[in-house]
C-alpha positions in Angstrom: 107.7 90.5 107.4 105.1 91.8 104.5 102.0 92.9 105.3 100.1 92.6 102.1 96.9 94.5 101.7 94.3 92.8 99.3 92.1 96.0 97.4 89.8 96.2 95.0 87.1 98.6 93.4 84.5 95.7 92.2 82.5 94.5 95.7 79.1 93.0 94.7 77.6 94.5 98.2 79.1 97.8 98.4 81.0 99.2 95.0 83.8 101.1 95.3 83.9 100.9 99.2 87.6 100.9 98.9 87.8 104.9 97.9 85.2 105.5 100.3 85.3 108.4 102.0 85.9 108.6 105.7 86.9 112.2 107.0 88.5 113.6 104.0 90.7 110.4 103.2 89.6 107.0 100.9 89.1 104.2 103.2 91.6 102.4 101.9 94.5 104.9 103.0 92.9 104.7 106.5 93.4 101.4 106.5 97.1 101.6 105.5 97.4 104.7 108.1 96.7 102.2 110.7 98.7 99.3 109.3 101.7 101.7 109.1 101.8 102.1 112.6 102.2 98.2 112.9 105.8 97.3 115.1 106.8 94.0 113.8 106.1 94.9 109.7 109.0 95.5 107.3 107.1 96.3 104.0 103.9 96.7 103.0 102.3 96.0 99.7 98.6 96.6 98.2 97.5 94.0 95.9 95.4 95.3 93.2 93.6 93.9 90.3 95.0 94.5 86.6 91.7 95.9 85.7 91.3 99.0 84.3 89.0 100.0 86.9 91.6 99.5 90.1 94.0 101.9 88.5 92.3 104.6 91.3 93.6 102.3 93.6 97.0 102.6 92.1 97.0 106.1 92.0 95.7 106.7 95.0 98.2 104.6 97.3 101.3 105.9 95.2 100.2 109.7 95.8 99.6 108.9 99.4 102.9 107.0 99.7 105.4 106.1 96.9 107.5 103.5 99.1 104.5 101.3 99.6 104.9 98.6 97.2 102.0 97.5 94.5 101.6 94.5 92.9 98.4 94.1 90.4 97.4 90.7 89.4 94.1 88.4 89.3 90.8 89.8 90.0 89.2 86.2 91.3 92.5 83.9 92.0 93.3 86.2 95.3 95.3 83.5 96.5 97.6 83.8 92.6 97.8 87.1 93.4 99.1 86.9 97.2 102.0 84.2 96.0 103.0 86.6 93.0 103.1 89.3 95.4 105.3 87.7 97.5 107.2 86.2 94.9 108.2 89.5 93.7 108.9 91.7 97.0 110.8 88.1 98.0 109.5 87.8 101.3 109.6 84.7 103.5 106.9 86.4 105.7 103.2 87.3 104.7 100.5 89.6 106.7 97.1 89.4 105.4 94.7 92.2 106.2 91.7 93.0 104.0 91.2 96.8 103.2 87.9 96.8 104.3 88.7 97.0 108.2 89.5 100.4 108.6 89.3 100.3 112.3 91.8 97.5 112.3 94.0 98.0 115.7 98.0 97.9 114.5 98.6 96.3 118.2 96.4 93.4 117.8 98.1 93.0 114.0 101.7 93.2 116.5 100.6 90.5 118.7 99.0 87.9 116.3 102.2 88.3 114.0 104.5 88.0 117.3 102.5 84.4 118.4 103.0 82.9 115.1 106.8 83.8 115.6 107.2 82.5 118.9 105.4 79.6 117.9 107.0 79.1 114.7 103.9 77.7 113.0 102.9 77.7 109.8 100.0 80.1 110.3 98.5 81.8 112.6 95.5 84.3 112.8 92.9 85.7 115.0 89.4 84.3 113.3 89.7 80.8 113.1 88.0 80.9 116.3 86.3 84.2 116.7 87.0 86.6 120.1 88.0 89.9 118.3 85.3 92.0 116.8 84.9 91.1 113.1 87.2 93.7 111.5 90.4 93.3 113.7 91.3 90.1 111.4 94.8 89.7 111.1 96.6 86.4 109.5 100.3 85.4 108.9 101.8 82.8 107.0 104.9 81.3 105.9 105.8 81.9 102.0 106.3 78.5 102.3 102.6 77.6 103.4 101.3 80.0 100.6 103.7 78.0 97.8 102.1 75.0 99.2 98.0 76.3 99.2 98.7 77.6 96.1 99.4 74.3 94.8 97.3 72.0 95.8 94.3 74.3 96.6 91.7 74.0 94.2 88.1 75.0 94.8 86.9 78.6 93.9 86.4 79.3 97.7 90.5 78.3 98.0 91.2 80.2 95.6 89.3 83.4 96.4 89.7 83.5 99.6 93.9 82.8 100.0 93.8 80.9 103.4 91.3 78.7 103.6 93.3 75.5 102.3 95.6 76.4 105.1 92.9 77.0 108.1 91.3 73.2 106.4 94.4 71.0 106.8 95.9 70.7 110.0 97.7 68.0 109.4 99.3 69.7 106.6 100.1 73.1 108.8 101.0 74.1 111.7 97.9 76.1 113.5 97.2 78.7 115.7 94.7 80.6 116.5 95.0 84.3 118.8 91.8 84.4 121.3 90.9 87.2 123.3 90.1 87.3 127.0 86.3 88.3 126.2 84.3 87.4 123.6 83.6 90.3 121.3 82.7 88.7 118.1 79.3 89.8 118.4 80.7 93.2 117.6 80.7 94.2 113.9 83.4 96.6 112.6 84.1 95.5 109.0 82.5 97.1 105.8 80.3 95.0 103.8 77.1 97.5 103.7 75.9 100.7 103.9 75.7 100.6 107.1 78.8 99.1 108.2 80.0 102.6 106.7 78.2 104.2 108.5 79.0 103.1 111.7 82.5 103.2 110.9 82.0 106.8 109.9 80.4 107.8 113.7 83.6 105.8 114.9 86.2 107.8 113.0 83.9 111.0 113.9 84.6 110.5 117.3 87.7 109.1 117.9 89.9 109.9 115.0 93.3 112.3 115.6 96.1 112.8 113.8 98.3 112.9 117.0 97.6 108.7 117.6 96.0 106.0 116.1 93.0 104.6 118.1 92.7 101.6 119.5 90.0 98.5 120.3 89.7 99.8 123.9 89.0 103.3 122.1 86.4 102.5 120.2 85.0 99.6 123.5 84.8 102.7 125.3 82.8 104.6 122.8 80.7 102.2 122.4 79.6 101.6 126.1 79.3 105.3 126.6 76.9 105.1 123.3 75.9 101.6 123.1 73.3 102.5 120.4 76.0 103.0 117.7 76.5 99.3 117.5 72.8 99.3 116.4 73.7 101.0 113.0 74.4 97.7 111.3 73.2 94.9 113.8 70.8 93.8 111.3 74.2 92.0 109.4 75.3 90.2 112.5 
């Protein structure tokens, strides 16, 4: 079981969001301090661009950590550079979480991975129909599903965005989708903007410990004790 952590520096709505920083740490290390704490992972890879300007990213992720793996490949073809990660880490497994959701919950990761196993589909996630907040997504594959997308899927969107050739084809893959009890995908908790940053900032402000990682139900709470935080970047909803 991989989990393999997309990262770049190039992001045409927020640059260098990536090495952002949140609390005296790059938001990318505070996403992998959260994936670390995941139960069901065995490895975990960031997959990097072979441009010159992603060598931060590099650098950064082997000084936090030298045993996290790194593969760097295409800027565009994400979905190129998933399969050759997995291809060379030769896992049967794959994890996808973007390293833009640094509030992402590890336990939510746990339970998504631990449906697709006792389902044994061919891929399973937590967005396909939205219930989490949009930051908490979490997606696992087979290598053998990501052989097959990256294949036979074409189109720039396919290509870009690594699953959508499985999410498209369900008579091609096995599906399932993770829902939660309540619908919380009004809720906003990703970084595209500004002020996505911003509220993740006020989250980390108030919340963040180095004895335990917070949860969703941590940051629920905050939220209805200060429901005006989740104004901070409404306006993207």
């Amino acid at each position: 079981m991989c989990v393999i952590v997309q990262a770049r520096i190039g992001s045409t709505r927020l640059p260098g969001k990536v090495m952002k920083d949140i609390l005296g740490k790059p938001m990318l290390i505070r996403v992998l301090e959260r994936i670390k704490e995941m139960k069901t992972k065995d490895t975990l890879v960031v997959a990097t661009t072979t441009s010159r300007e992603d060598d931060i990213i590099v650098t950064t992720v082997r000084e936090y950590d030298e045993t996290i793996g790194i593969y760097r490949g295409s800027s565009h073809d994400v979905l190129d550079r998933y399969h050759k990660a997995a291809k060379k880490y030769e896992v049967d497994i794959i994890v996808r979480i973007t390293s833009d959701d640094p509030l992402i919950d590890p336990k939510i990761s746990d339970m998504v991975v631990e449906a697709f196993l006792e389902n044994q589909c061919d891929y399973c996630c937590n967005n396909m129909r939205r219930t989490y907040p949009y930051g908490m997504d979490t997606e696992v594959f087979s290598v053998e599903s990501l052989e097959k997308a990256w294949k036979e899927a074409h189109s720039a969107d396919e290509r870009e965005h690594v699953t959508p050739y499985m999410r498209k084809n369900p008579d091609k893959f096995k599906l399932l989708n993770v829902e939660h009890s309540t619908d919380l995908s009004r809720l906003r908790w990703t970084v595209d903007y500004e002020e996505d940053f911003e509220f993740v900032t006020k989250i980390y402000e108030r919340l963040y410990s180095e004895e335990r990682i917070f949860s969703m139900e941590d940051i629920l709470d905050v939220l209805h004790k200060e429901p005006w935080l989740a104004d901070i970047n409404r306006i993207f909803r």
